[in-house]
C-alpha positions, 0 to 999 in steps of 0.5 A: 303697761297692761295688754288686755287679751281677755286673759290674766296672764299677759296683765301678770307676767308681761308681754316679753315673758308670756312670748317666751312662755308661749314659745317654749310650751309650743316648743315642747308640745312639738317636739313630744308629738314629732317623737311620737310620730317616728315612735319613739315613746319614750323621748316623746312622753320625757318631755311631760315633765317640762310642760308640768313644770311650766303649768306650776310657773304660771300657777305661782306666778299668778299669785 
């Protein structure tokens, strides 16, 4: 089944794994900007990593 969002990701992972890709970038960016908001910087800027390791996922998976 393709879903057709003028974007290649939900054609190339699915409707299921893009949701949950979705949700754990949205999870991620919260959580960093909700510890930047108390300063705490260095909680805020360990969660960098996670979103790098997700940008790689897709990247791969797209090939």
């Amino acid at each position: 089944m393709d879903i057709i969002y003028g974007k290649e990701l939900l054609c190339a992972m699915g409707r299921i794994s893009a949701l949950i890709l979705i949700s754990a970038v949205l999870s991620i960016v919260s959580f960093g900007t909700w510890q930047l908001f108390l300063g705490n910087f260095e909680a805020a800027f360990s969660s960098l990593p996670f979103l790098l390791a997700v940008y790689f996922f897709v990247k791969v998976s797209h090939k």
